[in-house]
Backbone atoms as SQL, in Angstrom:
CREATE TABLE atoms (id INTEGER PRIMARY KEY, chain TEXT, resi INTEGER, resn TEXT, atom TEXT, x REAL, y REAL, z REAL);
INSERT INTO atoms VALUES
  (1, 'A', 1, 'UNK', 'N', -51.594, -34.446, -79.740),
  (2, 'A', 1, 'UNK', 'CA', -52.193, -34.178, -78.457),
  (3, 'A', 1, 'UNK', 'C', -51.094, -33.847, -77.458),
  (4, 'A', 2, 'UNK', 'N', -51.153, -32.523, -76.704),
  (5, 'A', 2, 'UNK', 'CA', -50.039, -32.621, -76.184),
  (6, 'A', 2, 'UNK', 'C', -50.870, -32.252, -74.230),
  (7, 'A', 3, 'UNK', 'N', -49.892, -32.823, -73.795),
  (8, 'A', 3, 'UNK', 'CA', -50.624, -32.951, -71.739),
  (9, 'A', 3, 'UNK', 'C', -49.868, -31.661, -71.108),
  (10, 'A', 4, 'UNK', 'N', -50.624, -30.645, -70.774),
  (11, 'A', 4, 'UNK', 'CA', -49.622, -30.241, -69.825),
  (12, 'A', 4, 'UNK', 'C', -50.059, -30.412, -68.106),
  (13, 'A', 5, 'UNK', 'N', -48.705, -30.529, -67.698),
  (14, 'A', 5, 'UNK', 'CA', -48.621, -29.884, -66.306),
  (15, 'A', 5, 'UNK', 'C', -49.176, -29.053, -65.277),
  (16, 'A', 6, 'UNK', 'N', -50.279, -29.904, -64.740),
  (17, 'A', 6, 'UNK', 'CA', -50.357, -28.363, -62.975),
  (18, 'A', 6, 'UNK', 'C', -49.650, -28.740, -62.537),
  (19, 'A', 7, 'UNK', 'N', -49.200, -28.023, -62.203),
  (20, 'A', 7, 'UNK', 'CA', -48.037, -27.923, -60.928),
  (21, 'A', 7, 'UNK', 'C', -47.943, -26.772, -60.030),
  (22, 'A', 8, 'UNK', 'N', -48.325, -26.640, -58.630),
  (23, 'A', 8, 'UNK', 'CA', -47.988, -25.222, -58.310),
  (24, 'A', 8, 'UNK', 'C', -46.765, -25.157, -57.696),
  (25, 'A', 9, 'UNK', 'N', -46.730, -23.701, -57.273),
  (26, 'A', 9, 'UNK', 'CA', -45.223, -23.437, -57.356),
  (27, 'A', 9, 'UNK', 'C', -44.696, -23.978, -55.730),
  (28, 'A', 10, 'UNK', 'N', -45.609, -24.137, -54.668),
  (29, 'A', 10, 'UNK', 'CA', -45.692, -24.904, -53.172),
  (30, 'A', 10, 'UNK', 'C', -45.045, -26.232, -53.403),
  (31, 'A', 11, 'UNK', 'N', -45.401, -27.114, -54.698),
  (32, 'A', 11, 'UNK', 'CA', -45.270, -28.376, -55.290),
  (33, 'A', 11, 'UNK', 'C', -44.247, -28.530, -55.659),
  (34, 'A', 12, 'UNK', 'N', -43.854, -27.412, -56.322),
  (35, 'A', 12, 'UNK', 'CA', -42.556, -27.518, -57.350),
  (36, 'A', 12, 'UNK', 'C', -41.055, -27.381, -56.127),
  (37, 'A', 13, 'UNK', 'N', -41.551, -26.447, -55.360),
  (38, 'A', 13, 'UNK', 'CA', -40.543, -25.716, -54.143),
  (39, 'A', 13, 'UNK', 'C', -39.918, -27.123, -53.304),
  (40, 'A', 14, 'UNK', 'N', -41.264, -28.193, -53.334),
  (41, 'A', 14, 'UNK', 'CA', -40.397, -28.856, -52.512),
  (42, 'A', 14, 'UNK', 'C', -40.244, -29.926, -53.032),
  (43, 'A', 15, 'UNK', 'N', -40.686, -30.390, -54.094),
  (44, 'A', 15, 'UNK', 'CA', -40.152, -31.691, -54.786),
  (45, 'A', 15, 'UNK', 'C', -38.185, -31.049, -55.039),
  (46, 'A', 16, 'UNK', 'N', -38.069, -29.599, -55.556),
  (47, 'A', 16, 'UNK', 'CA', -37.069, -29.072, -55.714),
  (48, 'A', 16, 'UNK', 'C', -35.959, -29.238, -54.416),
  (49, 'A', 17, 'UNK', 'N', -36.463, -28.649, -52.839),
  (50, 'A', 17, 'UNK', 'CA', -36.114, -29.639, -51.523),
  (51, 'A', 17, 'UNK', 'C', -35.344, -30.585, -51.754),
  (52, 'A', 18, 'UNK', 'N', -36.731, -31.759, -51.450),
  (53, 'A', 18, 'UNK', 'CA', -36.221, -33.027, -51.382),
  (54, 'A', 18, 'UNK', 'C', -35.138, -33.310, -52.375),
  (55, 'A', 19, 'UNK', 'N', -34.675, -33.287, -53.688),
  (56, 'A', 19, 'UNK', 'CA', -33.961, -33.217, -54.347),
  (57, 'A', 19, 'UNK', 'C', -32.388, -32.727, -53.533),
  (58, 'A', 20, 'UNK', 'N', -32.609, -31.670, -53.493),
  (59, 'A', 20, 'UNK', 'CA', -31.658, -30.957, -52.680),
  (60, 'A', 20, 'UNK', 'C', -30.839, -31.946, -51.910),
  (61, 'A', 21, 'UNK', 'N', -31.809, -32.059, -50.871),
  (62, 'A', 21, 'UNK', 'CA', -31.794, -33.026, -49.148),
  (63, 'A', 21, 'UNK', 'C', -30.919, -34.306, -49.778),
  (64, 'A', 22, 'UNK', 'N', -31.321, -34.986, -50.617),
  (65, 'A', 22, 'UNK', 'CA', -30.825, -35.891, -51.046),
  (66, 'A', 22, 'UNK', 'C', -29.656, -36.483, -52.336),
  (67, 'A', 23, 'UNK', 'N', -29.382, -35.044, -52.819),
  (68, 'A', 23, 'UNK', 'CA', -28.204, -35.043, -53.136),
  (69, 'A', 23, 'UNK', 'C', -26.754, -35.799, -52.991),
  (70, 'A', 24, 'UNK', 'N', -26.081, -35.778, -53.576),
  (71, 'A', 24, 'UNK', 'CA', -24.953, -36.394, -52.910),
  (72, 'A', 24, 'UNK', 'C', -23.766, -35.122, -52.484),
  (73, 'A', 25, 'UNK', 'N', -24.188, -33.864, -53.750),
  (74, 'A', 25, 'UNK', 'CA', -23.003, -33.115, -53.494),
  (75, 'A', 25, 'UNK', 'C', -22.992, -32.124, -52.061),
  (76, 'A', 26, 'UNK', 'N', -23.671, -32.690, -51.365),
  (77, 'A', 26, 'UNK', 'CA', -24.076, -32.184, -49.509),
  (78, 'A', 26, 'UNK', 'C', -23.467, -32.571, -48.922),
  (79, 'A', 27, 'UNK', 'N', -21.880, -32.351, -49.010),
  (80, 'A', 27, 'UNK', 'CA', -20.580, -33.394, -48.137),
  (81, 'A', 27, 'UNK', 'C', -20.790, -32.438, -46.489),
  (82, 'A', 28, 'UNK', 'N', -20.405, -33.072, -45.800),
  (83, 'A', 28, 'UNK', 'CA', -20.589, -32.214, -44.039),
  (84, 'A', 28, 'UNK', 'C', -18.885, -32.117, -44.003),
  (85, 'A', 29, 'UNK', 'N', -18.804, -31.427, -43.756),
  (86, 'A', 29, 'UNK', 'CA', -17.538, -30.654, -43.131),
  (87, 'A', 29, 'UNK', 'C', -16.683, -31.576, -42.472),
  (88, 'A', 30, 'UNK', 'N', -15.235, -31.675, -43.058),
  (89, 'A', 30, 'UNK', 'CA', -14.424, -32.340, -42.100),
  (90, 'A', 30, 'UNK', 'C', -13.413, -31.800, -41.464),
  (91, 'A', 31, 'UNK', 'N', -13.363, -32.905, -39.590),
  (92, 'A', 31, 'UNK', 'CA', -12.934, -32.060, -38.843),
  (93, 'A', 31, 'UNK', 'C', -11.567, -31.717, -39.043),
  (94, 'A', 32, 'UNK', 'N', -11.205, -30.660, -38.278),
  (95, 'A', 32, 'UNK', 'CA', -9.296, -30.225, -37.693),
  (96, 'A', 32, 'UNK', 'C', -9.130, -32.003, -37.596),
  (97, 'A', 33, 'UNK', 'N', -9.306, -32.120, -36.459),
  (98, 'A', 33, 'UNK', 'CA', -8.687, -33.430, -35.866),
  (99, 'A', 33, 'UNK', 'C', -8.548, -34.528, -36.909),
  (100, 'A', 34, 'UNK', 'N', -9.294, -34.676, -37.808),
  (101, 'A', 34, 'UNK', 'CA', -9.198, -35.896, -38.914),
  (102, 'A', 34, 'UNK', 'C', -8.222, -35.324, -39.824),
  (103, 'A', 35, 'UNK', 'N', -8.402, -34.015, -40.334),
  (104, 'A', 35, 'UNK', 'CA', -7.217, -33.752, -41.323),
  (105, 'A', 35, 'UNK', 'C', -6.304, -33.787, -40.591),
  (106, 'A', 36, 'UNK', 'N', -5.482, -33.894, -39.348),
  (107, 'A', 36, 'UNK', 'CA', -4.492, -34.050, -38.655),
  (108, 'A', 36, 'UNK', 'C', -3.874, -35.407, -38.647),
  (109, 'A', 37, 'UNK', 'N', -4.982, -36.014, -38.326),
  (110, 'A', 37, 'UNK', 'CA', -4.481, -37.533, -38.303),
  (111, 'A', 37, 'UNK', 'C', -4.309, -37.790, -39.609),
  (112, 'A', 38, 'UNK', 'N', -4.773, -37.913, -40.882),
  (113, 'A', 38, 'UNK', 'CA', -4.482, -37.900, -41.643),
  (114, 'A', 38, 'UNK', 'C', -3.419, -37.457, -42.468),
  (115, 'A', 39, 'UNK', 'N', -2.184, -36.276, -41.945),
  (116, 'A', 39, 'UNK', 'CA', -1.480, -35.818, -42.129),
  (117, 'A', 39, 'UNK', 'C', -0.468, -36.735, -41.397),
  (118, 'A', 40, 'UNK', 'N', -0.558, -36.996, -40.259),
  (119, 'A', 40, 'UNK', 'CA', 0.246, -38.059, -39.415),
  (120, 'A', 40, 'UNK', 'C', 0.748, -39.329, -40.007),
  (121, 'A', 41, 'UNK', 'N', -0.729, -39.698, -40.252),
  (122, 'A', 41, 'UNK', 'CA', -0.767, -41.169, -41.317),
  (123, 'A', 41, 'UNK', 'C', 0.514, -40.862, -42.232),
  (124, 'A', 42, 'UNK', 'N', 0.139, -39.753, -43.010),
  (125, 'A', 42, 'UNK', 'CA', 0.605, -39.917, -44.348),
  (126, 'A', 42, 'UNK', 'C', 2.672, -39.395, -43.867),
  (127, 'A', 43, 'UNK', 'N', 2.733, -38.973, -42.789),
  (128, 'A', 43, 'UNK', 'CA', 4.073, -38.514, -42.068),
  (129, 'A', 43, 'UNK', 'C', 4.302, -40.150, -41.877),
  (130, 'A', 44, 'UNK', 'N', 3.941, -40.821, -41.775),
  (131, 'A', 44, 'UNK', 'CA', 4.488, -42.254, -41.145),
  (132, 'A', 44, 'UNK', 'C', 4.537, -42.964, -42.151),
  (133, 'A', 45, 'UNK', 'N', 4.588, -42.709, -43.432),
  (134, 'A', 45, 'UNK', 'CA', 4.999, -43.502, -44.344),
  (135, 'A', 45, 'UNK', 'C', 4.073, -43.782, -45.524),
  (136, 'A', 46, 'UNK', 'N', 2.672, -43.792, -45.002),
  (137, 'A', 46, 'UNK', 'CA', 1.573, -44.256, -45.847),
  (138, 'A', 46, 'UNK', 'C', 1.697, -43.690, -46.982),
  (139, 'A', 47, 'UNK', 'N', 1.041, -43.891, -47.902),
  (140, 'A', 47, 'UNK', 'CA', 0.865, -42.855, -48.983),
  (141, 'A', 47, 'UNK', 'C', -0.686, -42.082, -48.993),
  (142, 'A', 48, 'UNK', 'N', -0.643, -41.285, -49.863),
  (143, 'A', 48, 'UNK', 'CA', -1.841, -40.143, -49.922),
  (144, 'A', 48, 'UNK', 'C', -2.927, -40.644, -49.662),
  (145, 'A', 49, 'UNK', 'N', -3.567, -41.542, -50.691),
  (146, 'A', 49, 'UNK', 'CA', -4.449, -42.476, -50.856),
  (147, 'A', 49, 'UNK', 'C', -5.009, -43.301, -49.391),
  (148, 'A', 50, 'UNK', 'N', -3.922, -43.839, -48.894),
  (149, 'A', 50, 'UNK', 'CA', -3.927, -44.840, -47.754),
  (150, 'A', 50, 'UNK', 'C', -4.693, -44.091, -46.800),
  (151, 'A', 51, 'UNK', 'N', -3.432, -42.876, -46.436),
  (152, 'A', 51, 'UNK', 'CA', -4.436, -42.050, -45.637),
  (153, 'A', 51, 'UNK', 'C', -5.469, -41.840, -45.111),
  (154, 'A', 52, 'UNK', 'N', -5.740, -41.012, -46.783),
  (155, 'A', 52, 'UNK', 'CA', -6.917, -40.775, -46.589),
  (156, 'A', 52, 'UNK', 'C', -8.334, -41.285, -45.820),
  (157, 'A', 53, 'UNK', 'N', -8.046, -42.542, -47.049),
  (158, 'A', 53, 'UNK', 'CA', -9.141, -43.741, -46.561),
  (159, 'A', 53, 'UNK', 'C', -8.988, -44.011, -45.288),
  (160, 'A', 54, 'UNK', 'N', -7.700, -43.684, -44.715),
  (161, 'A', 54, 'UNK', 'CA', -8.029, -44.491, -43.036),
  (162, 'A', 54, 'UNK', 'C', -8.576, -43.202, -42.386),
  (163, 'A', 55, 'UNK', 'N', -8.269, -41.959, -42.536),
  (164, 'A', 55, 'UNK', 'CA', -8.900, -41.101, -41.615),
  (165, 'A', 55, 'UNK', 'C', -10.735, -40.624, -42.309),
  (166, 'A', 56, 'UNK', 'N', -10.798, -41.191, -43.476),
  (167, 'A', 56, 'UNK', 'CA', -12.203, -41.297, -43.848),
  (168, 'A', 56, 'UNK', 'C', -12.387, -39.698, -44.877),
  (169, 'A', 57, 'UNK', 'N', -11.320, -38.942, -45.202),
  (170, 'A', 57, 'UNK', 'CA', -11.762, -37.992, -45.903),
  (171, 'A', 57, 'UNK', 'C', -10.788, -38.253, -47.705),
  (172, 'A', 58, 'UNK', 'N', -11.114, -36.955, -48.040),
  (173, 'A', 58, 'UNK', 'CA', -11.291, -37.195, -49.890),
  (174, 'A', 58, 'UNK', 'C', -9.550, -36.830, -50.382),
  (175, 'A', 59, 'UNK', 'N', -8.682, -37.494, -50.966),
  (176, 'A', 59, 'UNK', 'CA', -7.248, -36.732, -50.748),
  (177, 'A', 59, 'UNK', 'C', -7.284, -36.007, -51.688),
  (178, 'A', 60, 'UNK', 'N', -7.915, -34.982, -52.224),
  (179, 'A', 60, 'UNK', 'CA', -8.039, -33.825, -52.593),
  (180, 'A', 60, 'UNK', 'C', -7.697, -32.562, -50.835),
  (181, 'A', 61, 'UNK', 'N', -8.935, -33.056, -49.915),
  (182, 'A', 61, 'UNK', 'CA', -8.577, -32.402, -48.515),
  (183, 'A', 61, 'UNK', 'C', -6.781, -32.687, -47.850),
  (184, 'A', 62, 'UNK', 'N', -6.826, -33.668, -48.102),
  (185, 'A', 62, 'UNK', 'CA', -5.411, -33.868, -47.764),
  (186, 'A', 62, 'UNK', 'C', -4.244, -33.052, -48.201),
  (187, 'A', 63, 'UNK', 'N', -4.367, -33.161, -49.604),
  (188, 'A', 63, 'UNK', 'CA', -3.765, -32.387, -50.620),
  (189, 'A', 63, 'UNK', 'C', -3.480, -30.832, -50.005),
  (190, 'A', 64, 'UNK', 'N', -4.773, -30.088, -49.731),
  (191, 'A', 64, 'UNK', 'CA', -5.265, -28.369, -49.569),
  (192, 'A', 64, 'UNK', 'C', -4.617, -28.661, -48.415),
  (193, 'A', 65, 'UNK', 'N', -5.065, -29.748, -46.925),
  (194, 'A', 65, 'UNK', 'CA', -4.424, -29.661, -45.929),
  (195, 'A', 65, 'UNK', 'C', -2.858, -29.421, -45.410),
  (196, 'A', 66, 'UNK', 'N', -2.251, -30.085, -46.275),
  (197, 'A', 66, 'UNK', 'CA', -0.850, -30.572, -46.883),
  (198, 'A', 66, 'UNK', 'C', -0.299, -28.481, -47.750),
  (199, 'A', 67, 'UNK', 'N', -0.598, -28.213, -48.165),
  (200, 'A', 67, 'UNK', 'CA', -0.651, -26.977, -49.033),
  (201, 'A', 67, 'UNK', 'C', -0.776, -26.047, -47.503),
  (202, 'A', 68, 'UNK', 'N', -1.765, -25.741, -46.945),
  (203, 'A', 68, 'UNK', 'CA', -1.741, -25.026, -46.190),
  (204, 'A', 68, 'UNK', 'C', -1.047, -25.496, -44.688),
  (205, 'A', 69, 'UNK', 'N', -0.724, -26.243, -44.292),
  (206, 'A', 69, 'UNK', 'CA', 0.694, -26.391, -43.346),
  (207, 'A', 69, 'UNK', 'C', 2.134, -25.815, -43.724),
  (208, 'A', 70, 'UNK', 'N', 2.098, -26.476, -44.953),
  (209, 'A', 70, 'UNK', 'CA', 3.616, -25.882, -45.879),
  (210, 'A', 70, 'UNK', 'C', 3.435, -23.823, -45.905),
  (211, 'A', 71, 'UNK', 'N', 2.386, -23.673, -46.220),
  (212, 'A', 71, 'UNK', 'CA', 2.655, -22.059, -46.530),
  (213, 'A', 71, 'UNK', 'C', 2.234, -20.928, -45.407),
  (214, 'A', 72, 'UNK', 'N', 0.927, -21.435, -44.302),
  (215, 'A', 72, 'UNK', 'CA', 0.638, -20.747, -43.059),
  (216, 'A', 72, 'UNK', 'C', 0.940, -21.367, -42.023),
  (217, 'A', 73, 'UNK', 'N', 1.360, -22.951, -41.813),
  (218, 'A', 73, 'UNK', 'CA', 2.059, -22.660, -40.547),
  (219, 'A', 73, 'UNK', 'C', 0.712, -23.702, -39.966),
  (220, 'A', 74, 'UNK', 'N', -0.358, -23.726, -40.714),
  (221, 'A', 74, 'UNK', 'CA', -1.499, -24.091, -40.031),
  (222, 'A', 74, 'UNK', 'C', -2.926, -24.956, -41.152),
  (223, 'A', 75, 'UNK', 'N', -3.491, -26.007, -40.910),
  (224, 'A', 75, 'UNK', 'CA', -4.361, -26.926, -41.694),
  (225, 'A', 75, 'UNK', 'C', -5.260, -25.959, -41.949),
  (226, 'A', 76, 'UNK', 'N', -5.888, -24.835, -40.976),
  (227, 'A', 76, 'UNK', 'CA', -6.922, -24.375, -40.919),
  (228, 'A', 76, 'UNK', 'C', -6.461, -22.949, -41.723),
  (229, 'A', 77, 'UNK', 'N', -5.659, -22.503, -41.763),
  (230, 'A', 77, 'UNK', 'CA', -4.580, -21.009, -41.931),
  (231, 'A', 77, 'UNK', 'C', -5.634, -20.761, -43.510),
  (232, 'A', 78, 'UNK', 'N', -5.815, -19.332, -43.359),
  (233, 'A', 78, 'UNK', 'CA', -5.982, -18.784, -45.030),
  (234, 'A', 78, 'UNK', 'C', -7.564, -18.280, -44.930),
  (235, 'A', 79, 'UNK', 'N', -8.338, -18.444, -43.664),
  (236, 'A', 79, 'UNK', 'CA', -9.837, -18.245, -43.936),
  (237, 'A', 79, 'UNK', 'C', -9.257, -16.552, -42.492),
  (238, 'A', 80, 'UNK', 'N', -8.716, -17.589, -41.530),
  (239, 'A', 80, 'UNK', 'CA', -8.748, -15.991, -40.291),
  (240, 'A', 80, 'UNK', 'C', -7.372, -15.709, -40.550),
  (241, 'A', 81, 'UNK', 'N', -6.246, -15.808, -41.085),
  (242, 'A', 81, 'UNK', 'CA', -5.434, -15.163, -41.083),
  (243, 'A', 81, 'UNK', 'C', -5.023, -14.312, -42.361),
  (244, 'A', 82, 'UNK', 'N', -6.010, -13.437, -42.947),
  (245, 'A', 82, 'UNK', 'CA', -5.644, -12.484, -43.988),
  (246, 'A', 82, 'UNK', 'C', -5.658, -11.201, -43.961),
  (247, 'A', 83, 'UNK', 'N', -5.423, -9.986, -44.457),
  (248, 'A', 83, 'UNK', 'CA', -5.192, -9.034, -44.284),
  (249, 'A', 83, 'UNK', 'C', -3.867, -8.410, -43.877),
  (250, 'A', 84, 'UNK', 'N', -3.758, -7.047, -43.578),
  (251, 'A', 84, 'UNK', 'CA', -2.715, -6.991, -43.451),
  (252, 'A', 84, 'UNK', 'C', -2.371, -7.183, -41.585),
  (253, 'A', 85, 'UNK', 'N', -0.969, -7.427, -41.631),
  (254, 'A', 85, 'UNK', 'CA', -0.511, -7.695, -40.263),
  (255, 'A', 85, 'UNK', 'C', -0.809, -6.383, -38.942),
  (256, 'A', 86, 'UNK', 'N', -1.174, -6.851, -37.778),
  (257, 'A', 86, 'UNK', 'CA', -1.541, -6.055, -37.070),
  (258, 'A', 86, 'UNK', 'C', -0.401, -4.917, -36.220),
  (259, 'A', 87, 'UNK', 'N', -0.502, -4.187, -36.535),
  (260, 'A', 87, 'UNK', 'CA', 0.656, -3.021, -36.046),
  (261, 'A', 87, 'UNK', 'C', 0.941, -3.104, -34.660),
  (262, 'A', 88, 'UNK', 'N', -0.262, -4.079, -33.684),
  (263, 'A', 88, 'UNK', 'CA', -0.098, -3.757, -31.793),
  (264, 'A', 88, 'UNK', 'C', 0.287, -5.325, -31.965),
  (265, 'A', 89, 'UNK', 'N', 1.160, -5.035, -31.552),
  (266, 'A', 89, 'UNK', 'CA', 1.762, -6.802, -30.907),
  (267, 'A', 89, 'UNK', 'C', 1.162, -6.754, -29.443),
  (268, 'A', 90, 'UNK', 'N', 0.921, -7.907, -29.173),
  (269, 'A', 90, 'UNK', 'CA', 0.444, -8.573, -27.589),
  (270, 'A', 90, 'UNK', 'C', 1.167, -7.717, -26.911),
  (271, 'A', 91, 'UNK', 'N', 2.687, -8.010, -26.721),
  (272, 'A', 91, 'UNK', 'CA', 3.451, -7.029, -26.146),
  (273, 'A', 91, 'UNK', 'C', 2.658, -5.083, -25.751),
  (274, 'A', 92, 'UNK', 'N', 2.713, -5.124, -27.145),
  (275, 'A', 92, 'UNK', 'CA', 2.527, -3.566, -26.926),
  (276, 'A', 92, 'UNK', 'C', 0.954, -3.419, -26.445),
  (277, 'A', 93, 'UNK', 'N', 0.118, -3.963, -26.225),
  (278, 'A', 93, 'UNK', 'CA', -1.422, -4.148, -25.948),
  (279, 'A', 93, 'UNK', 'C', -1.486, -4.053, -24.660),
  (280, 'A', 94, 'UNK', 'N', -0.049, -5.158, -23.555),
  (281, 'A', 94, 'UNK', 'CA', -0.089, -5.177, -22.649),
  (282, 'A', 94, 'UNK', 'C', 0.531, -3.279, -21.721),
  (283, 'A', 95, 'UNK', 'N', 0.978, -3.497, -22.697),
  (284, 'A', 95, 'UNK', 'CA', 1.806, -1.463, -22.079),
  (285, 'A', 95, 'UNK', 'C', 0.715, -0.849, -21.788),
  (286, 'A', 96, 'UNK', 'N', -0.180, -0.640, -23.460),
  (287, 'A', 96, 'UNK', 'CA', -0.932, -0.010, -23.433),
  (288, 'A', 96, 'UNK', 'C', -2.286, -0.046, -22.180),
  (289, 'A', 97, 'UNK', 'N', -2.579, -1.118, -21.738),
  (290, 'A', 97, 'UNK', 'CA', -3.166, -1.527, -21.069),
  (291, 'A', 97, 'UNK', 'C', -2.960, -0.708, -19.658),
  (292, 'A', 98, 'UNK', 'N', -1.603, -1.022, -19.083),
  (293, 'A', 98, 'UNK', 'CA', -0.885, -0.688, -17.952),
  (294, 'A', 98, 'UNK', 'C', -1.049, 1.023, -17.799),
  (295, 'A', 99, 'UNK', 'N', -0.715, 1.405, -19.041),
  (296, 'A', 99, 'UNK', 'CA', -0.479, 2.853, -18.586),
  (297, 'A', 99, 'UNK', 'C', -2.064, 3.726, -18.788);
């Protein structure tokens, strides 16, 4: 004997949702300011780990944070600064401007 399933697809859409909603892999974004402090922390001696936990994020972020200071200059560097370099320096924007 075998049972099947109604289910419509209104049913299915949001049991599928809620699932979603309640996930765990739905991390919210962490800020500039925490990966900073966290970088601080870990400048003052702490180790990676310690860090982390005190500024509340995953030291994997630390890690990428740590990676991108060393190579752009910046925690956030690598999403707006790509492409190639811009040929009008500020300088020359302001000339252009003037004349």
């Amino acid at each position: 004997m075998q049972t099947e399933r109604a289910t419509s697809p209104a049913l299915a859409g949001l049991v599928s949702l809620i699932v979603a909603i309640d996930s765990p892999k739905m991390l919210e974004k962490k800020s500039r300011k925490s990966k900073q402090q966290t970088l601080l922390y870990h400048a003052a001696g702490k180790s990676q780990k310690q860090a982390a936990e005190l500024a509340g994020i995953a030291e994997r972020t630390l890690r990428r944070a740590k990676a991108r200071q060393h190579w752009f200059g910046d925690i956030q560097a690598g999403y707006e600064k790509r492409g190639r370099k811009s040929l009008f320096t500020p300088l020359f924007k302001d000339v252009l401007i003037l004349v």
